[in-house]
C-alpha positions in Angstrom: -12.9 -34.9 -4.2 -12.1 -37.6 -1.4 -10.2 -40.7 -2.2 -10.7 -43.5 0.4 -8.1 -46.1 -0.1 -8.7 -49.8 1.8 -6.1 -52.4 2.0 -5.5 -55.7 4.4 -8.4 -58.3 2.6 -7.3 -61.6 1.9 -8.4 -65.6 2.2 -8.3 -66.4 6.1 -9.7 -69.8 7.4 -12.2 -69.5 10.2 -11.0 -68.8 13.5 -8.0 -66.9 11.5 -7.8 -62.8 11.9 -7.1 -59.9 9.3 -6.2 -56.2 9.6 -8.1 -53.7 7.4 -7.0 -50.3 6.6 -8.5 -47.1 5.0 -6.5 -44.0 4.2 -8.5 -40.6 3.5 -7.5 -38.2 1.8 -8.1 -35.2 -0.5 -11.0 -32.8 0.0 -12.2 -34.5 3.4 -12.5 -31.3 5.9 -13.2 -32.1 9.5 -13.9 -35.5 9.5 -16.5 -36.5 12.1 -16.6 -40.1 11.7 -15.8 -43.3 9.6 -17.3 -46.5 9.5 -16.8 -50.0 7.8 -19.4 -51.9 6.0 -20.0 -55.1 3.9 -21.7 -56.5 1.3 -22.0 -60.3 1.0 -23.0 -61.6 -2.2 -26.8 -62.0 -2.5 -27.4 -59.2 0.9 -27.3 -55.4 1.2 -24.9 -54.0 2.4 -24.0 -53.5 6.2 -22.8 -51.7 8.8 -20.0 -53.5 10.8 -18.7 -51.3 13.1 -18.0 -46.9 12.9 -16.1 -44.5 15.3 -16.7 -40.8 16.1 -13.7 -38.0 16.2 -14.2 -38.9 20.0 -13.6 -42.0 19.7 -17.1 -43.5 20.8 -17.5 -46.9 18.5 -20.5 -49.2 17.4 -20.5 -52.1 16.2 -22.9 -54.7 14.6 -23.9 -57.6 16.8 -22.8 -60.5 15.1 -19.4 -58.8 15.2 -18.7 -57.7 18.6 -16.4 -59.4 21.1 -14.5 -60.6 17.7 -13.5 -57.2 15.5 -12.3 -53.4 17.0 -12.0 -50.4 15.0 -10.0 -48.1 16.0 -8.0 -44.3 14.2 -4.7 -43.2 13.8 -4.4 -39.5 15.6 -4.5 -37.6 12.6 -7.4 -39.1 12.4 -7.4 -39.8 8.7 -7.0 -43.4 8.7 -9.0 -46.1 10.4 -8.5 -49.8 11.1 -10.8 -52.9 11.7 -8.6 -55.5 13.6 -11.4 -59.0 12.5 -10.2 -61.9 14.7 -11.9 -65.3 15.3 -13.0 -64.9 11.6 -16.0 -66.8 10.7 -17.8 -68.0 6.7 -20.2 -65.8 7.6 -18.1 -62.5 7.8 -16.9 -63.3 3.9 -18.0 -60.3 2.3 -16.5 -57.2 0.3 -15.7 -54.3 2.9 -16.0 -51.0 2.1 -14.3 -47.7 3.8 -17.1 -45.2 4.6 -16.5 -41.9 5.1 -19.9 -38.8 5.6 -21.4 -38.1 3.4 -21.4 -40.7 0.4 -17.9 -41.4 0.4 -16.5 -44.9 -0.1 -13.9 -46.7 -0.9 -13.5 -49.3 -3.3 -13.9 -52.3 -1.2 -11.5 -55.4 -0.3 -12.8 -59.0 -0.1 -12.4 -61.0 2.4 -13.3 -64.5 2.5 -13.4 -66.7 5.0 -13.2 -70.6 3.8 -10.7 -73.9 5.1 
């Protein structure tokens, strides 16, 4: 069984920036990559950004130039640094880990 464990939501106002974190651990094997996604209320959910085991990232469009993901070298743990935070990125985010392993989400909301 693999336990993803996210931390670092919160209420920002726009322009403001927040740290995620997600922690994997128990039956996880080589992992090969991780990804974050959200879910705003009333949309499906989406990918905002993922990174390989070599590092290579992606990231959604109407996030890039504003948030970077990046691992710890264990390689266990990823983060999604969110800067120049806008409404529109208020959503629940979600730790994603191959194949059909999440986390339990953390909400961010941005809102002066």
């Amino acid at each position: 069984q693999v336990q993803l464990v996210e931390s670092g939501g919160g209420l920002v106002q726009p322009g403001g920036s927040l740290r995620l974190s997600c922690r994997a651990s128990g039956n996880i094997g080589t992992i090969t990559a991780m990804a974050w996604h959200r879910q705003a209320p009333g949309k499906q959910r989406e990918l905002v950004a993922s990174i390989s085991s070599g590092g290579r990232t992606n990231y959604a469009d109407s996030v890039k130039g504003r948030f970077t993901i990046s691992r710890d070298n264990g390689k266990t743990a990823i983060y999604l640094q969110m800067n120049n935070l806008k409404p529109d990125d208020t959503a629940v985010y979600y730790c994603y880990l191959p194949f059909n392993n999440w986390g339990q989400g953390t909400q961010v909301t941005v809102s002066s």
